[in-house]
C-alpha positions in Angstrom: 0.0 0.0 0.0 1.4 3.5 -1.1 2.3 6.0 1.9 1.9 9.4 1.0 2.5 12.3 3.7 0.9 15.4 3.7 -1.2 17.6 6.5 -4.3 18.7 6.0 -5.2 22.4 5.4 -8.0 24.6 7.4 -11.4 24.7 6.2 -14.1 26.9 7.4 -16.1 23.8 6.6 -14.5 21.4 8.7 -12.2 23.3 11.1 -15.4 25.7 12.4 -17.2 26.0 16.0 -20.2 25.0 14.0 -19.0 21.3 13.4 -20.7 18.5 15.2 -17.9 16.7 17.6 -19.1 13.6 16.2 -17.5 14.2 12.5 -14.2 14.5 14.2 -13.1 11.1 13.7 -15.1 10.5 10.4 -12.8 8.9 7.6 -10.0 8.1 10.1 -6.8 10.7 9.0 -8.7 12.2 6.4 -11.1 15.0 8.3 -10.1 16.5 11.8 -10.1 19.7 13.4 -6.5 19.5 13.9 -4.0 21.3 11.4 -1.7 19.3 12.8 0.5 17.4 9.9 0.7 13.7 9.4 0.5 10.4 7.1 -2.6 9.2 4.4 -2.9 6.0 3.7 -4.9 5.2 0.3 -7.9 3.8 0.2 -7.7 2.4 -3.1 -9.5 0.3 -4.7 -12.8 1.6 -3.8 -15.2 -1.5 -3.6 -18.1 -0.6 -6.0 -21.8 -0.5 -5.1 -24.1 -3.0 -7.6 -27.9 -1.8 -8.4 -30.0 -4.1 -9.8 -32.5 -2.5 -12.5 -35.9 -4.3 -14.3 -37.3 -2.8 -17.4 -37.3 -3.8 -21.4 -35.5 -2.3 -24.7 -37.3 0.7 -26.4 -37.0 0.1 -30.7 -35.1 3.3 -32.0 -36.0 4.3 -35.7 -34.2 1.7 -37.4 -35.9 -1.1 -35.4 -39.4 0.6 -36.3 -38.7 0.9 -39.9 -36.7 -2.9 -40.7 -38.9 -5.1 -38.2 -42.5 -3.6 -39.9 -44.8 -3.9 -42.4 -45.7 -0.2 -44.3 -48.2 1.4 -46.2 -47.3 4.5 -48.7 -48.7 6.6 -48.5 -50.8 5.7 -45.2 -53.5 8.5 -45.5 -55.2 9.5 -49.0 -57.0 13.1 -48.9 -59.4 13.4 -51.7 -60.5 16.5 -51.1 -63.7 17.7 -53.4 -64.0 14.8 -54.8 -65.6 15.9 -59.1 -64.5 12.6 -61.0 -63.6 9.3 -60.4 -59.7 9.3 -59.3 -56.6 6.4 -58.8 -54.4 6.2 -56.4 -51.3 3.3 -56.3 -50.4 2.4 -52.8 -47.2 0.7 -51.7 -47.4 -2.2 -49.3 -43.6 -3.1 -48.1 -42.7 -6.1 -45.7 -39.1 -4.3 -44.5 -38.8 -7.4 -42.6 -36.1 -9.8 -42.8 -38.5 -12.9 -42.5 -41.5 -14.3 -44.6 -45.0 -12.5 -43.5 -48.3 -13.9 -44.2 -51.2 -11.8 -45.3 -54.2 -13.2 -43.8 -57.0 -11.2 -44.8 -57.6 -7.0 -46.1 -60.7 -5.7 -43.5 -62.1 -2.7 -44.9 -64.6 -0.1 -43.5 -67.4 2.3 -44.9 -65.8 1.7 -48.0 -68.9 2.1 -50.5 -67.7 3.7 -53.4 -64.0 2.5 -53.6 -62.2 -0.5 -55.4 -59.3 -1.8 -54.3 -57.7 -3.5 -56.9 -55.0 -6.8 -55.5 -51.9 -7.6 -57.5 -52.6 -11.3 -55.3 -56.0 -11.7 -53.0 -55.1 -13.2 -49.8 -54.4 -15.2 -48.2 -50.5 -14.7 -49.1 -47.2 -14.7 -48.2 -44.8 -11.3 -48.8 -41.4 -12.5 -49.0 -38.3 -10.5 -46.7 -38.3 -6.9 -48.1 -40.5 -7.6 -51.1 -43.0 -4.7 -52.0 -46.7 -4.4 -53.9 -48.6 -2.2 -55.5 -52.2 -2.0 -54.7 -54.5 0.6 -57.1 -57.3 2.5 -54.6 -60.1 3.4 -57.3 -62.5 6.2 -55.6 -66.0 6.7 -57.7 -68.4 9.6 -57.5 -70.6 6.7 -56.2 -71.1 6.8 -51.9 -72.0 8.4 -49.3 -70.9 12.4 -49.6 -68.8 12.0 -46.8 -64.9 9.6 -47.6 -63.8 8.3 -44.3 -62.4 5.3 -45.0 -59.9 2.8 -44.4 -58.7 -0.7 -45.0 -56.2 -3.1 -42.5 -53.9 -5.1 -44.0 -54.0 -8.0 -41.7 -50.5 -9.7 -41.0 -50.5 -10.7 -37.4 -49.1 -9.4 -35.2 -49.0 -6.2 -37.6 -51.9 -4.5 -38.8 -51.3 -1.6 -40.9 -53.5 0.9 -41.6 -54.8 3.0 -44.9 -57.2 5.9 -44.3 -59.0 7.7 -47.0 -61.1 10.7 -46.3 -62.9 13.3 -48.8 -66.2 14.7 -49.7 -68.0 13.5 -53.1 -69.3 16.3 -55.3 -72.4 16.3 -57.4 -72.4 19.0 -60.3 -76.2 20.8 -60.3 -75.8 20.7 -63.7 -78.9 22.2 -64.7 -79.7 25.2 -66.4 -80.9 28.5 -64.9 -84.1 30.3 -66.4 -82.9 33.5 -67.0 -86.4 34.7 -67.3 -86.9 34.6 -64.0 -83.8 36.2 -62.9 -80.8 35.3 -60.3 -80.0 35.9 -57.3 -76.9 36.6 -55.7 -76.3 37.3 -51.9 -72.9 38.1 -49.7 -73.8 38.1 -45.9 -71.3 39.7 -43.5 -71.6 39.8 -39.5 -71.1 43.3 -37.7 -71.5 43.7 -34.4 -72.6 47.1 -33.5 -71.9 48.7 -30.2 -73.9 52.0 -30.1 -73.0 54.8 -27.4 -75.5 57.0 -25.6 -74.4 59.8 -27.9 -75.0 57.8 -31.0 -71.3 57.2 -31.2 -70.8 53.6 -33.1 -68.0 50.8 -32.3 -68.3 48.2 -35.3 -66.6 44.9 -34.6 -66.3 42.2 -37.6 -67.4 39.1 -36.9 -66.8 36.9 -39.4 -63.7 37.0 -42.0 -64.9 36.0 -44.9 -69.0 36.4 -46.2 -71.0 34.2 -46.7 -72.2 33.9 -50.7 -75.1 32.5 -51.9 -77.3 32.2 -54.9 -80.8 31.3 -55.7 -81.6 30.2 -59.1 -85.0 29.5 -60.8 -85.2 26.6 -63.6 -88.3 25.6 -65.4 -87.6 22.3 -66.4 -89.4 19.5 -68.8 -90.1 15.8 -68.0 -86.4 14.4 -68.3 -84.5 17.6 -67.4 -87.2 17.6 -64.1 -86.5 13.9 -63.5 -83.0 14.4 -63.0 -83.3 17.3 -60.8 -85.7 15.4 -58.4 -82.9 12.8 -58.4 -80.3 15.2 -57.2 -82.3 16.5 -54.6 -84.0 12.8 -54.1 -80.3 11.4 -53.4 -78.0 14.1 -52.5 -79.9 17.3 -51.2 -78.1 17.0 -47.7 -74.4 17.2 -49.0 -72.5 19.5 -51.4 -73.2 20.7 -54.9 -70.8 21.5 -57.2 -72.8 24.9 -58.6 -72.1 26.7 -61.6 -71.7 30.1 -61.8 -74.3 30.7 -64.9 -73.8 34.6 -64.6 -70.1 34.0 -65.5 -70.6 31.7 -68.7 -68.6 31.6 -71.8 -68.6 29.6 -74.8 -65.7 27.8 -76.3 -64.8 29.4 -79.8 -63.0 26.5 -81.1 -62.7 22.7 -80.2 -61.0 21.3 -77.2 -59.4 18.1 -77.5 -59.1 15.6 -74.6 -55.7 15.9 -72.7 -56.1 19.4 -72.6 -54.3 21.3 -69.6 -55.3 24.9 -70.5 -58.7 26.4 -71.8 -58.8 29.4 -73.8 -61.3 31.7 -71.8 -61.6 35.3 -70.8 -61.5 35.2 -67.0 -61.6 39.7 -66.8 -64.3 40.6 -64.4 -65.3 36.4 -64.0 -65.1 34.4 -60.7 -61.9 32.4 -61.5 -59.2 32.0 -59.2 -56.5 30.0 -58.7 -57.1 26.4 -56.4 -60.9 26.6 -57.8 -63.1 24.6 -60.1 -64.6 25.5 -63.2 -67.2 23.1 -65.4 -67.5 22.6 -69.3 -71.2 22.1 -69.8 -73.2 21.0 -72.5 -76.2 20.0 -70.8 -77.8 18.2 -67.3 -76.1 15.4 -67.8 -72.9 16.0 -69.9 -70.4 18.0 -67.8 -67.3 17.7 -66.9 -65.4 19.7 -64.1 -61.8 20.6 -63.6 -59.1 22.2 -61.2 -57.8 25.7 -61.7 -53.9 25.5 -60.8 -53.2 29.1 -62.5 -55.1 32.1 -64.4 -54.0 34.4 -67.2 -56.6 36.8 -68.6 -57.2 34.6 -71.6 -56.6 31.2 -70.7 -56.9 29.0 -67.3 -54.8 26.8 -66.6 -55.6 22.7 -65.2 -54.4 20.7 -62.8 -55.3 17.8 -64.6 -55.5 17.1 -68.2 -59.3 17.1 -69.2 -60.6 13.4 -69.8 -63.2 14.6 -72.5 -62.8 16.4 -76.4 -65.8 19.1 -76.4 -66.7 21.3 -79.2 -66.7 24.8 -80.0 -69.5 26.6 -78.7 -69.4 24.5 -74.8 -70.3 26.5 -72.0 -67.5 27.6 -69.8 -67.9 29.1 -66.3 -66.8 29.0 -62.8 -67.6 26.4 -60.1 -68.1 26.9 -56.5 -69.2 24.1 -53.9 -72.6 24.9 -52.4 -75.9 23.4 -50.2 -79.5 23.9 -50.7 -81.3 24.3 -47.5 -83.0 21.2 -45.7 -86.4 21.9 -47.2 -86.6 22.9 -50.6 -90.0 23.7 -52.7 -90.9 21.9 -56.3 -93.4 23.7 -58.5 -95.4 21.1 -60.6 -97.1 23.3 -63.5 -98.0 20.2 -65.7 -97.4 16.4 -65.8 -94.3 17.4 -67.9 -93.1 20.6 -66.5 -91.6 21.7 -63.1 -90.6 25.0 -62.1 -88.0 24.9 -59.1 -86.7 27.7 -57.7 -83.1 26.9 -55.0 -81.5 29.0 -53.1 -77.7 27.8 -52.4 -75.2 28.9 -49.8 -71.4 28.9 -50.8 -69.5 26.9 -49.2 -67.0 27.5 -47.6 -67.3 31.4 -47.4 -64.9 33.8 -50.0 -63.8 36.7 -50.3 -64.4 38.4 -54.2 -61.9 36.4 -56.8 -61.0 38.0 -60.2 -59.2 41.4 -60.5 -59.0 44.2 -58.4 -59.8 47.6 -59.7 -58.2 51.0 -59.5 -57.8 52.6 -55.4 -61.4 54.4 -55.1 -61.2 58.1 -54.3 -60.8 59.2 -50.5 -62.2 62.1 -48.8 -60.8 63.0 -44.9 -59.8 59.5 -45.2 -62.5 57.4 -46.2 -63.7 56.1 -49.4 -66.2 58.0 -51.7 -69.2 56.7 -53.8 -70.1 58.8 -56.9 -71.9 56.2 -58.6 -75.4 57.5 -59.5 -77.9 55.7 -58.3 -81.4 54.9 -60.5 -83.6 57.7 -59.9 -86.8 55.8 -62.1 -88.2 54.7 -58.4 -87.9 57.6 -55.5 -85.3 57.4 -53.2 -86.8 57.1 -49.7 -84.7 58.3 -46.4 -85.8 57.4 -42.4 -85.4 59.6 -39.7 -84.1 57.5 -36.4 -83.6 59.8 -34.0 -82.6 57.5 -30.3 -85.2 59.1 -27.5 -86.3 58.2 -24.1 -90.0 58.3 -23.4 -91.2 58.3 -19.7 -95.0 58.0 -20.2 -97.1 57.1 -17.3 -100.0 56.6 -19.3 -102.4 59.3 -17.5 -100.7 62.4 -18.4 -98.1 64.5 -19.8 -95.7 62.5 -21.7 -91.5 63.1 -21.9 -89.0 62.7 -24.5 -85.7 63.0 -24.4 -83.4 62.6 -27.1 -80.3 61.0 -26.5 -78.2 62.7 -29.4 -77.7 66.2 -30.6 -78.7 64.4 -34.5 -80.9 61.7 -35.9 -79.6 59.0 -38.0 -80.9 59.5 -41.3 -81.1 56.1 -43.6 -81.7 56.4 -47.3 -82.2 53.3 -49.7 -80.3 53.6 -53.0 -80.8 51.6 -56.3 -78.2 50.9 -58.6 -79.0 49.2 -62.2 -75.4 47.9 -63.9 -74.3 47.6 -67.0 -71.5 45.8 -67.9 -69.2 43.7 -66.4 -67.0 46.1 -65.5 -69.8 48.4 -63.5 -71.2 45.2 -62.1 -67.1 43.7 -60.8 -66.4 47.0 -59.7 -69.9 47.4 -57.3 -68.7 44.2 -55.8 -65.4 45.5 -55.0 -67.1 48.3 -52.8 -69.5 45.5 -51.2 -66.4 43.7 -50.3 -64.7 47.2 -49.2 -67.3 47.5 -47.3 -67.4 44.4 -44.9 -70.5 44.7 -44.6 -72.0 47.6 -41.9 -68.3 47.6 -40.8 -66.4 50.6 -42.7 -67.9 53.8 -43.6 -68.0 55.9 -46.9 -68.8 59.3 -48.5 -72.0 59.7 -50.4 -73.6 63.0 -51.8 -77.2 62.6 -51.0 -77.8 62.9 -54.5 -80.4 65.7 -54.1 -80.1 69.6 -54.2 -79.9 70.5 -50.9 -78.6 74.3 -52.0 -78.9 77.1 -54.1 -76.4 79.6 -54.7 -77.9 83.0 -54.9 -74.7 84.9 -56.4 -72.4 83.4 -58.3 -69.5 82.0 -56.9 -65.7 83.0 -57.7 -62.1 81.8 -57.9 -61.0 83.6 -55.0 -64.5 82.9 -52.8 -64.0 80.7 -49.8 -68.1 81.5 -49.0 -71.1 81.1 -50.9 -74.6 82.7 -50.7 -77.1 80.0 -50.4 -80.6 80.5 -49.6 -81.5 80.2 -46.4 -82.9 76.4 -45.0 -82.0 77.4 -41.5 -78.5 76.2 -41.3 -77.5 78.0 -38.5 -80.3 76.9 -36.2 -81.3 73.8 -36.6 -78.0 72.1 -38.2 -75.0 74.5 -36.7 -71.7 72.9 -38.2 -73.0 69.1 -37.1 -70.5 66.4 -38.1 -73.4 64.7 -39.9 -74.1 67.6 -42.3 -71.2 69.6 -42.7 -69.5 68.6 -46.1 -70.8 69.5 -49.4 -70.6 67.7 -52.5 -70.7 70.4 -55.8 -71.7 68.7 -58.8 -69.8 70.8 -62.0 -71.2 70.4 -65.6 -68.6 68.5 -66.8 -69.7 65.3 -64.3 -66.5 66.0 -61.6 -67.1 66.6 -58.0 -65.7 69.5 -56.1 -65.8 68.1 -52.0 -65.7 71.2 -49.2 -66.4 70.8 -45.6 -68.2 74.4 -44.1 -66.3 75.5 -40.9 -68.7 79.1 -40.4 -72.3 80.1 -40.8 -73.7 83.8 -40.3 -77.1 85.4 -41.9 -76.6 87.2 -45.4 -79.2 89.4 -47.2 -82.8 88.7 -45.8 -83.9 85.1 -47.1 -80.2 84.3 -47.1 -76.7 82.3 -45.5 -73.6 82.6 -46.1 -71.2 79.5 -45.9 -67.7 79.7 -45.2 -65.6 77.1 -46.9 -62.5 75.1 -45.3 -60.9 76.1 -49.1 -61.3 78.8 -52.0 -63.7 78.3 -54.6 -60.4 77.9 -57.6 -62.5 79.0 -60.6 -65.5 80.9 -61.8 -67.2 78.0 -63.4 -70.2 77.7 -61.4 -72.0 74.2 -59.9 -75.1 72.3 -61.5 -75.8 70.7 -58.3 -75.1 71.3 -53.8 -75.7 67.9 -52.1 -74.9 67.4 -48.4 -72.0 64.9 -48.1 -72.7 62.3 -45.6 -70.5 59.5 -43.9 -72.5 56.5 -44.3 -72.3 53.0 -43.7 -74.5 50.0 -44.9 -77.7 49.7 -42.7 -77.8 45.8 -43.1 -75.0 43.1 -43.0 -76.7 40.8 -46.1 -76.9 42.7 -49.7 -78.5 41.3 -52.9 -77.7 41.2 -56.6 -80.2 40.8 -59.1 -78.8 40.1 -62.0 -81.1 40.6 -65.5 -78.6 39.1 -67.9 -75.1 37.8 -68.0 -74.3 41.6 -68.0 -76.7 43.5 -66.3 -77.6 43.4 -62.5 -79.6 45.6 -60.0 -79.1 46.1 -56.4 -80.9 47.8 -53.4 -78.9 48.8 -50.4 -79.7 51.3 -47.5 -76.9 53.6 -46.0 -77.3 55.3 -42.5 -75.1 58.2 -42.2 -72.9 57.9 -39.2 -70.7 60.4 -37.1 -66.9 60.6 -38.3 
């Protein structure tokens, strides 16, 4: 045994009052109080202590992978299912031993083939792979959840196949009747004591629908009464008849592009379109890119169609749970469907030009039809204390009412029609404000007005009294003769000549050329959350919305 001599140093550990006199003599020479030198003797070896442990091996990676069976791929998404589809799937024994295929369970698999290079039962030799072919028809339930276990005890592997089957409503509308289309937001309005508004969007993207009108004869109505019959609770695939174009020259099968015009149309990338040529001949494809003249496929179509085949958009929709059949004669039905989009969009196609802003917030100079009258509500907020014997009190609650007018716009063109959308979707509904003359003359200048003016004569309405610089009714709109708007906001008011106001103008007048019309220009914002499109033809539309003017 080695000697080795030393002496041990202080600690403030060991050599402290604070030490219990029992450690004194713990580990023989090596701890003591005493600095005091003298000899160690080693210790070594050091006898080990032995722990006995119970538990079994965890498979890394590598034992996964080379002691299973697999299945590539494991889960098949079908998505929107428009046309019968094939998938190959890979079975692999990565095994180093014989396996033995006992059986292939399958589950709510109506609808979809599986097609077996060898039924079993039968044996996969060490590492050796097959190809299986998963066929998936338009024939089903609506709903693809699906799967099949390839039995090989003690491994089961698993293939999942979920989806939704689509059903083109591949009837025609009756344009005599007109169409319908809707885009519903969700505001939530919080509304202050002074009439002050907070506006809270509720839902990110609208909800679209249409409702179309077909008067169909005995066949057409047969099939119709089948889609409903079999299919009413799931999704259509709907086409978009207001955005319908017709094939100028031939299209041959294998196609991956088709020659259309998509300005001003509902085609976006990801969506659908349909070739149509009548209830039952149809066939629908998958927009993967868009050029102005052309969309392009994701898959080749499967079909040759001629010139003159309908073209249009596609969009996924569901008809409510009750739904009304009109049976005119024994061979004529008249059905008329409304159908909500699924799942809600915002507006695809082009964007148009930045609209003008005033202190802002976006202006609307689009003139509305002035055929029917344009009808405005009062809504002043009050509180009434009425005990129903006598005297009764009202108290308004704001210094102005809200006043609500209902404006009709007929469009022309495709153009006028894409670019009304654009300020529906602007809009979001009640959410965000905008500048609207109210379109009627509300003054008249009793001099003429010059370059260097910054206030006009008007004649009198009582300005000063009853309306006093009120951020409701405030800003002007000046109509010039050449169709242009002039926009001024009046910061003073003060009696002129008897019968007469004068108006003082945030800005000089600029020229001596004088206006054909003074509207009041009003803040508004939708009054209602859901707004309507009628359209007439492919390229004409109406629609009614009412605007409450709000404060800034």
């Amino acid at each position: 045994m080695a000697t080795l001599s030393g002496a041990p140093l202080p600690s403030p550990v060991w050599d402290g009052p604070w030490l219990d006199p029992t450690w004194e003599g713990f580990g023989g020479e090596y701890v003591g109080p005493s600095p005091q030198p003298g000899s160690l003797n080693s210790q070594v070896p050091v006898a080990f202590v032995n722990w006995t442990l119970t538990g079994k091996p965890l498979p890394g990676w590598a034992a996964w992978f080379y002691q299973g069976i697999h299945i590539v791929p494991g889960l098949i998404d079908v998505g929107n299912l428009l046309k019968p589809e094939t998938y190959p799937v890979e079975v692999w024994n990565a095994t180093t031993q014989d396996q033995l295929l006992d059986a292939i369970d399958q589950v709510r698999t109506e609808g979809i083939n599986l097609t077996e290079p060898t039924p079993p039962p039968t044996t996969f030799l060490p590492l050796e792979s097959r190809f299986y072919e998963v066929e998936v028809t338009l024939e089903g339930p609506g709903r693809i959840n699906a799967s099949y276990t390839w039995r090989f005890p003690p491994n089961d592997p698993l293939l999942q196949i979920i989806g939704w089957r689509i059903a083109v409503f591949g009837l025609s509308a009756d344009w005599g009747g007109m169409m319908t289309e809707a885009m519903e937001w969700l505001t939530d309005i919080i509304e202050a004591y002074d009439g002050s508004e907070q506006r809270i969007e509720q839902r990110g993207h609208p909800r679209r629908g249409y409702e179309l009108l077909a008067t169909l004869p005995g066949h057409e109505a047969a099939v119709m009464e089948s889609l409903l019959f079999g299919w009413q609770s799931r999704l259509y695939g709907l086409p978009i008849w207001m955005d319908r174009s017709r094939l100028d020259a031939d299209l041959d099968a294998g196609s991956t592009t088709i020659p259309v015009s998509t300005q001003y149309m509902d085609y976006h990338e990801g969506g659908l379109a349909v070739l149509w040529q009548g209830p039952q001949s149809h066939e629908s494809v998958e927009i993967s890119g868009i050029a102005s003249d052309e969309i392009t496929l994701v898959d080749p179509i499967e079909n040759a169609w001629p010139a003159g085949t309908w073209i249009m958009p596609l969009v996924f929709a569901r008809v409510p749970s009750e739904a009304s059949v009109e049976r005119i004669t024994d061979e004529l039905v008249r059905v008329r469907l409304p159908f909500l989009v699924q799942p809600g969009t915002d507006m695809g196609g082009d964007e148009g030009p930045a609209p003008q802003t005033y202190q802002g917030e976006d202006l609307l100079f689009d003139s509305p039809n002035r055929v029917e009258s344009l009808m405005s509500t009062y809504r002043r907020p009050t509180d009434l204390v009425d005990a129903g014997i006598g005297t009764v009190v009202s108290t308004s609650r704001t210094a102005f009412p809200k006043v609500a007018t209902s404006f009709e716009w007929v469009l022309q063109g495709r153009e006028a029609i894409s670019a009304f959308k654009e300020y529906l979707f602007a809009r979001r509904g009640r959410l965000k404000p905008v500048w609207i003359p109210s379109w009627h003359s509300d003054l008249h200048l009793t001099k003429a007005v010059t370059a260097l003016d910054d206030t006009i004569a008007v004649q009198s309405i009582d300005y000063e009294r009853f309306v006093d610089l009120q951020t409701t009714r405030r800003d002007l709109a000046f109509l010039m003769p050449d169709g242009s708007w002039r926009l001024r906001r009046i910061t003073g008011v003060e009696a002129g000549d008897p019968g007469e106001e004068l108006l003082t103008l945030d800005q000089q007048w600029g020229d001596d050329v004088q206006p054909f019309r003074i509207s009041f220009l009003n803040l508004c914002r939708l009054d209602q959350d859901r707004i309507e499109i009628v359209w007439h033809t492919d390229s004409v539309a109406v629609s009614k919305a009412s605007h409450v003017v709000v404060p800034e």
